[in-house]
C-alpha positions as CSV (number, residue, x, y, z in Angstrom):
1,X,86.9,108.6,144.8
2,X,83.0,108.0,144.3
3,X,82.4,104.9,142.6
4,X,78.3,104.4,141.5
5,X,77.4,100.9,140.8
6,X,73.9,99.4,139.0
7,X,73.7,96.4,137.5
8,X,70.8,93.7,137.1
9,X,70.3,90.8,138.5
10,X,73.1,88.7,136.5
11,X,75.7,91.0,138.3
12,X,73.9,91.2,141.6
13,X,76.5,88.6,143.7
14,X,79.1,90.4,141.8
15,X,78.5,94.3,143.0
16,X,78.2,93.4,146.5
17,X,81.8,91.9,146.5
18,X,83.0,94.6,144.4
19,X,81.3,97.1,146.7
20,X,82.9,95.3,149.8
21,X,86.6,95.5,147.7
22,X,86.3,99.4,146.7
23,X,85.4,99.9,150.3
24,X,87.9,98.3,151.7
25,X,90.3,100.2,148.9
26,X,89.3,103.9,150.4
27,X,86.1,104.7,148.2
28,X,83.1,105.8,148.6
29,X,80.4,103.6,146.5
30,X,77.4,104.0,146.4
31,X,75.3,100.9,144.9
32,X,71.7,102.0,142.5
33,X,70.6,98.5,142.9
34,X,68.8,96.2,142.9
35,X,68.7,95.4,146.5
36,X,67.8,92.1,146.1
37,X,67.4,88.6,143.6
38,X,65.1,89.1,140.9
39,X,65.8,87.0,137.6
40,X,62.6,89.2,135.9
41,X,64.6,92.6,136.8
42,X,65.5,95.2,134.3
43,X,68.4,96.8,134.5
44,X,68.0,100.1,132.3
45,X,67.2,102.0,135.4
46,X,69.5,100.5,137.8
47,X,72.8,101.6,134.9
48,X,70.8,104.8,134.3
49,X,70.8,105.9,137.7
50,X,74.3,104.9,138.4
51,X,75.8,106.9,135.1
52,X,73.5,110.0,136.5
53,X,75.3,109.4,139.8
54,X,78.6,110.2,138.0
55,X,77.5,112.9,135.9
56,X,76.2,114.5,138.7
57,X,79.2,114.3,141.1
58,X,81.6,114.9,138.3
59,X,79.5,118.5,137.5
60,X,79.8,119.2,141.5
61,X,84.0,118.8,141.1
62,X,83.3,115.0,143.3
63,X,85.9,112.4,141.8
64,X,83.4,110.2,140.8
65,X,83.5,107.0,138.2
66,X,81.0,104.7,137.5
67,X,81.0,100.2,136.9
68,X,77.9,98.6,135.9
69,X,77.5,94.9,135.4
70,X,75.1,92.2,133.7
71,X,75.3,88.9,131.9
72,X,77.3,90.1,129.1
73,X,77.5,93.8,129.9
74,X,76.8,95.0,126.5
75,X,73.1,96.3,127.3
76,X,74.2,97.7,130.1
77,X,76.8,99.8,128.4
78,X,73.7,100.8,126.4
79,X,71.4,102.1,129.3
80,X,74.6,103.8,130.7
81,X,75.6,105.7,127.1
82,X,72.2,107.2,127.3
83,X,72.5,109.6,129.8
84,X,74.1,112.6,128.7
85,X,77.7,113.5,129.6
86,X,78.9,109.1,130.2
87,X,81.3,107.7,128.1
88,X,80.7,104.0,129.0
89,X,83.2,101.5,127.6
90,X,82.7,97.4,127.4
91,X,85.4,96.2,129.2
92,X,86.8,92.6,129.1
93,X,90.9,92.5,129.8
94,X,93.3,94.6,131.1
95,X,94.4,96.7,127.7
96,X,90.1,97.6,127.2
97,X,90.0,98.8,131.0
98,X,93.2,100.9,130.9
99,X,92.6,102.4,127.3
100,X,89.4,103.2,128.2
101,X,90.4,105.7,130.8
102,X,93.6,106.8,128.5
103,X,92.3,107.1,125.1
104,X,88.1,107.9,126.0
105,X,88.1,109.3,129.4
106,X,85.3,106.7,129.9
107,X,84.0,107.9,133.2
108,X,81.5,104.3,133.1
109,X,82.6,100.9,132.2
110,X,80.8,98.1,132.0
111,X,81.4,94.4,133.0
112,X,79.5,90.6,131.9
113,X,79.1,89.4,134.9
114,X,78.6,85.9,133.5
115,X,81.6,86.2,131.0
116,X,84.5,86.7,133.7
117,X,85.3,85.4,137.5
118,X,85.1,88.0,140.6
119,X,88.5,88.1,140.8
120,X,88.7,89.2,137.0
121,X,86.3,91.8,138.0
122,X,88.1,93.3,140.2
123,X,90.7,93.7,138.0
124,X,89.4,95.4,135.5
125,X,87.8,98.1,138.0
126,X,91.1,98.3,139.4
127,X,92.9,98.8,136.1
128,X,90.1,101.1,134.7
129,X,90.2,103.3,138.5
130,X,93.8,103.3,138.8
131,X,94.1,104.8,135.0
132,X,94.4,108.8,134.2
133,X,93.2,110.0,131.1
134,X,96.6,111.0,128.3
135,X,95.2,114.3,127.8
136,X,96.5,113.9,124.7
137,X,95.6,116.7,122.0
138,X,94.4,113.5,119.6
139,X,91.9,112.4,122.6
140,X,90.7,115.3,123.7
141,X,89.9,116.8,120.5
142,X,87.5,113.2,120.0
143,X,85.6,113.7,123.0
144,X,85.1,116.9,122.8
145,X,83.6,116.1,119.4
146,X,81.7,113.6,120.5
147,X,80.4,116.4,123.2
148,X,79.3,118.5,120.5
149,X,77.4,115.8,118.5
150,X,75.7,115.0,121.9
151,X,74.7,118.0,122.9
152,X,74.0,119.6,119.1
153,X,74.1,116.7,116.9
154,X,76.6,118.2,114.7
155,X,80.4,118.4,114.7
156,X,82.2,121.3,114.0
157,X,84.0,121.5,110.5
158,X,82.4,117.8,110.2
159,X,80.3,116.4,107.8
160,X,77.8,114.2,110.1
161,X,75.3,112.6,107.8
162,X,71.2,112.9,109.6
């Protein structure tokens, strides 16, 4: 599986050993930066890139998920949910990282860098990698709702208040 990674500067330490452990693991990652220390980065265009990475490879038929990291991960998660077609889920234990996959087909998650350990980090990628989607009627009739608003900004049969 392809595995895109962007985070900021918070989560910089922690994407190079994550990089080196999905590596090791069989997958190809492919890291959107930053390259280098810089506590004055921004990180909308490093989880941007990253979530269009997945996007991209997923609309080619490439297996393809996506992490990105930061202090707390939450404006991260942001920059990733704007680019159409991610479902980018705040992750923080094992039950968010597995549901995530099962319940939203998340195909992004997103990790505080400063809020967990390494090790913890791995985890959760490994949980939320490891994890099919249900393909449960329930679930896929959600995202594909969501899919609509996205793309139309109405839902079918919905009242949607603009």
């Amino acid at each position: 599986m392809r595995i895109h990674i962007g985070t900021d500067h918070a989560g910089l330490e922690f994407s190079r050993t994550i990089t080196e452990h999905l590596t090791a693991a069989g997958h190809d990652v492919v890291d959107h930066g930053p390259e280098s220390y810089d506590p004055l980065d921004d990180y909308p265009s490093f989880c941007i890139n990253a979530a269009h990475g997945v996007v991209q490879d997923q609309q080619a038929g490439v297996e393809a998920l996506g992490v990105v990291f930061g202090g707390s991960g939450n404006g991260e998660q942001i920059a990733a949910n704007k680019v159409t077609g991610v479902r980018a889920a705040l992750v923080w234990n094992e039950s968010t990282a597995k549901l995530a996959r099962q319940h939203n087909d998340a195909n992004v998650i997103s990790i505080g860098a400063r809020q967990h350990t390494v090790e913890e980090a791995v985890a959760l990628i490994d949980w939320f990698v490891a994890e099919p989607f249900s393909f449960e009627e329930r679930h896929v009739r959600r995202i594909a709702q969501l899919a609509e608003y996205e793309a139309t900004g109405l839902i079918a049969g919905r009242s949607v208040d603009a």
